[in-house]
N, C-alpha and C positions, 0 to 999 in steps of 0.2 A: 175945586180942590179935591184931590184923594187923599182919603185916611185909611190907611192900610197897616195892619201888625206887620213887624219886626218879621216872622215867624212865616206870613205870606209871602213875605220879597223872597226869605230866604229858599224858599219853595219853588219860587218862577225864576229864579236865578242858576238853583241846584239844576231842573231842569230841563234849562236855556243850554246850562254850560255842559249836560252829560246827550242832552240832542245836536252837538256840534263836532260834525261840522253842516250838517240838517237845522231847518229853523226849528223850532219847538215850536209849541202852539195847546193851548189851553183855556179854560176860563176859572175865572174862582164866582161862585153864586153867593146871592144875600137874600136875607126876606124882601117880598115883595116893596116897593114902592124906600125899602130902607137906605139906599145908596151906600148899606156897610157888607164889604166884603168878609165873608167866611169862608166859605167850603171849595176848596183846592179840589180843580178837576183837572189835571192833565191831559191832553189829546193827544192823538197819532196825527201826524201830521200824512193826510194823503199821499203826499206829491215826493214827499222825501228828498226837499232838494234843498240846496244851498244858502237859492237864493227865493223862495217861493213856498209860502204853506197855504194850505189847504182843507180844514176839516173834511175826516170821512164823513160820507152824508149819513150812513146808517147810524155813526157813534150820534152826529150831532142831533139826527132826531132821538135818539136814546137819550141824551145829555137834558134835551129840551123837554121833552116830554117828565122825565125826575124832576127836571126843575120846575113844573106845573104842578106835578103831583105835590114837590115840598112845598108848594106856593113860597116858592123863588123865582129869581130872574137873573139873567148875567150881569154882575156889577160890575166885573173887568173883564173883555177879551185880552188876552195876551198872546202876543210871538215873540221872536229873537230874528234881530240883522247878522247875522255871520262875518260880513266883510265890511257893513257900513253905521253909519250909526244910526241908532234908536229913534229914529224919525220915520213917517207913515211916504212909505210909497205911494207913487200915481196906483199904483193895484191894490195897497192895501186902506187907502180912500176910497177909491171905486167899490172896493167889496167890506167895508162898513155899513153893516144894516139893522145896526140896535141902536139909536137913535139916542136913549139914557144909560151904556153903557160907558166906563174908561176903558180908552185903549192903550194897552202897557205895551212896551216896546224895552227888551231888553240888548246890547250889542255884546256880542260874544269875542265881537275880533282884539281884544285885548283880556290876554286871559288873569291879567295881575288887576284890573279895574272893570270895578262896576260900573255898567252907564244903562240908568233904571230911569224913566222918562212915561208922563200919562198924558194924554193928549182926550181932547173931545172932538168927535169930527161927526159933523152934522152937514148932510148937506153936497159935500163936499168942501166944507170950509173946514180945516185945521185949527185947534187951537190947543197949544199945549197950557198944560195945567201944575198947581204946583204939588207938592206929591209931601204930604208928611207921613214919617214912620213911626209909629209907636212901637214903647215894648211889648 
């Protein structure tokens, strides 16, 4: 299960919705070992496409190395589907490789609804998760 503020969705959604028609792409960090999301990082999404993101390697060794220094870890990766829905691609399975992070998945292609989805993928095994929001 993810527990995630009110105040974070509204953050990866702002995001989702102002990088479209491009995926977004971001993480939010927490303390070590705490499985609670805080700190809203944004990313450039390399590839700049549609249908397809990509962290720059240079941001994300930047990203990862702060997150060492704060003694943090990524507690959510997050991107946006553009045209399909909030479910983890055969690519974006293949290239999960934080093992105790969620993965958020926000769909952009309807711009009147949210469709905000956290999944765990280990392995390559899928599992979606259920997602509470506090204020």
């Amino acid at each position: 299960m993810l527990t995630i503020s009110q105040d974070l969705v509204d953050k990866i959604v702002a995001h989702s919705r102002a990088d479209h028609p491009d995926e977004a792409c971001g993480v939010i960090a927490g303390p070590l070992g705490s499985d609670r999301p805080e700190r809203f990082i944004p990313m450039a999404n390399a590839e700049r496409s549609p249908t397809f993101y990509r962290f720059d390697s240079l941001e994300q060794l930047r990203v990862w190395r702060e997150m060492d220094d704060r003694d943090e870890e990524p507690v959510i990766i997050y991107h946006s589907h553009t045209a399909t829905e909030a479910y983890p691609s055969r690519t974006d399975i293949s290239y999960a490789s934080e093992p105790n992070a969620h993965y958020v998945l926000v769909s952009t292609r309807d711009e009147d609804k949210v469709e905000f989805r956290s999944f765990r993928i280990l392995e390559g095994v899928v599992t979606e998760e259920e997602v509470v929001i506090v204020p």
